[in-house]
N, C-alpha and C positions, 0 to 999 in steps of 0.2 A: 688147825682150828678144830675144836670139840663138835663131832659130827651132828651132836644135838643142837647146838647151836646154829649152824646153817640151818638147819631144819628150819629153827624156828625164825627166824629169821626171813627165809624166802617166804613164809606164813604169814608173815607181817607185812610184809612190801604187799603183797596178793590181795590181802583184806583192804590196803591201805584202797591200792587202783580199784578194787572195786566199789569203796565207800564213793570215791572221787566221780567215777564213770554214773553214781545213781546221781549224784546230786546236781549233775551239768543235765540241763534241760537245753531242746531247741530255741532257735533265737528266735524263732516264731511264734513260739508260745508266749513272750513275754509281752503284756499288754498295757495302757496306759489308759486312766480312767478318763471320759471326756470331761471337758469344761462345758459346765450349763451354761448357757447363752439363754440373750433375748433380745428380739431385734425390732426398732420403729424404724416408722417410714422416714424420708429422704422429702422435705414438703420445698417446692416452693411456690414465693410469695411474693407480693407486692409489701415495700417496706421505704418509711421515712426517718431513718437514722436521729438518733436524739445523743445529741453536742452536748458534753462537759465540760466546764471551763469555770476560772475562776477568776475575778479582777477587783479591783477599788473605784466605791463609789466617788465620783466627782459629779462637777455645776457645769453647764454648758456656760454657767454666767462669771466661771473664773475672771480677774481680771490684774495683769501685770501693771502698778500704778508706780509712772515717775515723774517727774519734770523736765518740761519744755528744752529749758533752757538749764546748764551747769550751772553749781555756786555749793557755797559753807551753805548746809542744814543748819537751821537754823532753830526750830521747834518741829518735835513728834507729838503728837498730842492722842494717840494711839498707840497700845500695846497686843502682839498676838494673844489671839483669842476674841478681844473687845469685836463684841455685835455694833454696827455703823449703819444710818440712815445716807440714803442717799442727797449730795451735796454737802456731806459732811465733811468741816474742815480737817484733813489727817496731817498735813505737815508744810512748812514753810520754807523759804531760803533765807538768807541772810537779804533782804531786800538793799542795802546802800548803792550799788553796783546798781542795778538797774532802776532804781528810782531816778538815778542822777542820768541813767541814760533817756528817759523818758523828759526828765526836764531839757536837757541837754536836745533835741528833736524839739520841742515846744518853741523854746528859743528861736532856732536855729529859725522854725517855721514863720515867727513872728517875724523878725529881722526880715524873709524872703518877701513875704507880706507886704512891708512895708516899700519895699524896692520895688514892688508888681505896682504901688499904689504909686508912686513917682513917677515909673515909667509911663501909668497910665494919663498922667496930667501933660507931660511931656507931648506923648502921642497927640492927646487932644491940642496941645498946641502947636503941630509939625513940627517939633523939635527931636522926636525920638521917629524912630522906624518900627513899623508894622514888625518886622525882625524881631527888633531887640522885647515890644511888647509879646509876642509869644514865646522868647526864651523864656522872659521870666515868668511865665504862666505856666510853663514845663518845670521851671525848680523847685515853682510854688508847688506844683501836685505828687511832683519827690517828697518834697518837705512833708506833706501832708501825711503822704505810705510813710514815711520814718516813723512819725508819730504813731499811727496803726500798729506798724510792728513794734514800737517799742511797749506798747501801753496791753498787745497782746500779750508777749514777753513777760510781762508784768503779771499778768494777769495769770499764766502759766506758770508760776514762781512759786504756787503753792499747788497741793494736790488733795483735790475732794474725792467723796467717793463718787462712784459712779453707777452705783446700787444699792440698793440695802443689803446685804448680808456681815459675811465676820472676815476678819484679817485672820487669814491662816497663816501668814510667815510675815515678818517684819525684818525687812533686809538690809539695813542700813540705820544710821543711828543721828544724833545730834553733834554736829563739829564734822561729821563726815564729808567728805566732797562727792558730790552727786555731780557723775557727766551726764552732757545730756538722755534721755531717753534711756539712762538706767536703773532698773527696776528698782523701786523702795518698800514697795510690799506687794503682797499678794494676795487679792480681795476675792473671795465667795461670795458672787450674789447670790441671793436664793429669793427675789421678790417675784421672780414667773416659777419658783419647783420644778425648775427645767434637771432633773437629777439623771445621770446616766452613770452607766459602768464599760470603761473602757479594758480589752482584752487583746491577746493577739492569739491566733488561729493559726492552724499549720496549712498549707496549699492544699491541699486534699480537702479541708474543711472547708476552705476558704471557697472552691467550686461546686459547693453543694450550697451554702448559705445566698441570701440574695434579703435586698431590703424590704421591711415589712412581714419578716416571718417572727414568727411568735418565740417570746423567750419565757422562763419560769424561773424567778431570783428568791434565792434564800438567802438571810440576813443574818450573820450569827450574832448581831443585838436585837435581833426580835424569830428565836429560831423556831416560833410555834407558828409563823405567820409568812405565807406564799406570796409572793407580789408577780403582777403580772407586767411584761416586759416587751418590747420590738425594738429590732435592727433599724437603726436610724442608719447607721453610716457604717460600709464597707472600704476599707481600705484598697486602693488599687497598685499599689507599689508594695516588697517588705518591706520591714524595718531595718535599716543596716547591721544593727548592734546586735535582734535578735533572730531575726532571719524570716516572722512572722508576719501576717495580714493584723494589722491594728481592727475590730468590729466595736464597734459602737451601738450598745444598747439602753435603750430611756426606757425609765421604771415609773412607776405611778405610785405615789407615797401611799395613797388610800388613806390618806387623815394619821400618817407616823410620822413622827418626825428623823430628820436624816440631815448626815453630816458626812463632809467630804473626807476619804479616809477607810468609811465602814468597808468590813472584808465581805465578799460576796460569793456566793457558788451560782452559775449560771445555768438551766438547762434549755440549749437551743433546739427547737423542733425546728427539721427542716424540711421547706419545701417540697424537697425533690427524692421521686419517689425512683425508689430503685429494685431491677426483678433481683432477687437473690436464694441461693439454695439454704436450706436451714438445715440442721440438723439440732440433737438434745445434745447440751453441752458432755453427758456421760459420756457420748460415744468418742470424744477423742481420746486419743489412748497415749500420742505423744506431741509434744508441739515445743519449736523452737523461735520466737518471734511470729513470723509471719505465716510459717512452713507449718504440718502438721501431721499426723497418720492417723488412718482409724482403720476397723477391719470390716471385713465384707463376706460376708457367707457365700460360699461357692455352689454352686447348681446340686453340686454331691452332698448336701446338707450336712457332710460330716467336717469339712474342711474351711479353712479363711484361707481370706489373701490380706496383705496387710498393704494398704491402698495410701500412695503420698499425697497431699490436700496444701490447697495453698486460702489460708485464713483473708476474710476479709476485715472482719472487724469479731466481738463477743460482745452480748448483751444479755444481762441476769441469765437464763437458764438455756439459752439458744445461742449456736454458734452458725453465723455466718461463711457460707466455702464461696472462695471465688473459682475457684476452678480442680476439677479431681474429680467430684461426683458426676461428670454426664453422664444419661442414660442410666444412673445407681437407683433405686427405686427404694432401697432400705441399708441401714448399717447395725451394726452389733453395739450393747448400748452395754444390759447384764452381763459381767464376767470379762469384761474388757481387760483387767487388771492381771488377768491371769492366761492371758493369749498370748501365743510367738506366731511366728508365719508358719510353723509345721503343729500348732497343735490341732488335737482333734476335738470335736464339739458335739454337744446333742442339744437341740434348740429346743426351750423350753415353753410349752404354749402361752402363748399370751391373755391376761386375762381379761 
């Protein structure tokens, strides 16, 4: 090899390792700018939780309307929707069948009648027994209840209303066969404004609600306009189907008018006040369901800890901790977004 060559060569490698050895610095030297931070306090508070929920307005004065007795429909004389005075006639049966039973009883009762009146001339003259005149004083006041009942019968054969309001469903038709006590419509009274909205509640909610606490209902047919609301009725059992406490709340029309059906948002204030840790909703940094993290400035004001929280509820700009913060006095709020468990910090004063 051309001895110039080496030369230059081992000249090069030389330059090379010493370019290499300036430009490696200690690993001590190398630094990382902190994350500004800002930190509020950890408050807490006395607090009464405010319920969202949503359901459909209904009548306390609904009413499931059928006939006594089976038979052929025979006349509807109402259509859903149609507004009904109470006593008003809605529908009829085919009456042949029970007129002829009611005659059929009248008969039956005369003819008894007349036997009670034989027997009784009888007796008067010792010819019949004290016996035989109180059988027939007994078939005679049968006869009579036949009659009662057939003439009630009767009388049950048609169905009025039994409030004023509107026929929201019409269940059956004219030719149809109506067994007994099977519904033919279903009637809205609305003559007491008895209006409520019925919802179901999850157990949690369900053990903070009690009767007579106050509700706030928005009506999206009158959505400029608040109505005020209470707990009439808590359910004590779920629901099979949805697993919920059914709550019942009565609303006060204030001079609106209202129809069973309207959609409702409900806001329940409850009762029962509960101590709870608050924090600003910034500071949490990660949350999965119920679970949560935020961070915590360590005594060495340069350092966090990244602290696990378990949520009880959020509301607008505060978050409720059930458990994580004892004894925490403050958390990190500014600069949350850009914290791990090893970064370092410089807190920024507060203004």
């Amino acid at each position: 090899m051309n001895p110039f060559f080496k030369t230059y060569s081992a000249a090069a490698i030389s330059l090379l390792l010493l370019a290499s050895c300036a430009e490696k610095k200690p690993a001590s030297a190398i630094t990382e700018d902190p994350v500004i931070i800002k930190t509020q306090p950890v408050t807490i508070t006395s607090y009464a939780p405010t319920l969202e929920y949503s359901g459909m307005m209904a009548s306390t004065s609904e009413a499931k309307l059928s006939f006594k007795i089976g038979g052929v429909i025979s006349r509807v004389y109402v259509k859903e929707g149609d507004h009904v005075s109470k006593g008003q006639l809605l529908a009829t049966l085919d009456l042949t069948e029970i007129n002829a039973q009611v005659q059929q009883s009248l008969q039956s009762t005369e003819k008894i009648q007349r036997d009670a009146n034989r027997v009784k001339s009888l007796l008067d003259d010792t010819a019949a027994t004290l016996e035989q005149y109180q059988n027939v004083q007994t078939q005679l006041s049968v006869a009579n209840e036949n009659v009662r009942i057939a003439k009630f019968n009767q009388a049950y054969a048609q169905i009025h209303a039994t409030d004023n309001g509107t026929i929201i469903k019409k269940i059956m038709n004219e030719g149809e066969l109506a067994a007994p006590g099977s519904p033919v419509f279903l009637l809205n009274g609305t003559s007491n404004n008895d209006w409520v909205i019925r919802f179901g509640v999850s157990d949690k909610d369900w053990a903070l609600l009690k009767k007579e606490d106050a509700a706030t209902v928005q009506l999206d047919a009158y959505p400029e306009t608040s109505f005020q609301g209470i707990i009439t009725k808590i359910a004590e059992a779920a629901d099979v189907a949805s697993g919920t406490y059914e709550v019942e709340v009565k609303v006060l029309p204030e001079g609106k008018k209202f129809a069973s059906g309207l959609f409702a948002n409900i806001k329940l204030n409850s009762g029962a006040i509960q101590q709870v840790t608050m924090i600003p909703v910034e500071a949490l940094a990660e949350a999965d369901g119920k679970s949560g993290y935020v961070y915590l400035l360590n005594p060495d004001k340069k350092t966090v800890k990244k602290q696990p929280v378990q949520i009880a509820f959020i509301e607008k700009d505060r978050i409720a901790i059930r458990s994580g913060l004892e004894n925490v006095t403050e958390v990190i709020t500014n600069g949350v977004s850009y914290l791990t468990a090893n970064s370092i910090v410089k807190q920024a004063p507060n203004p």
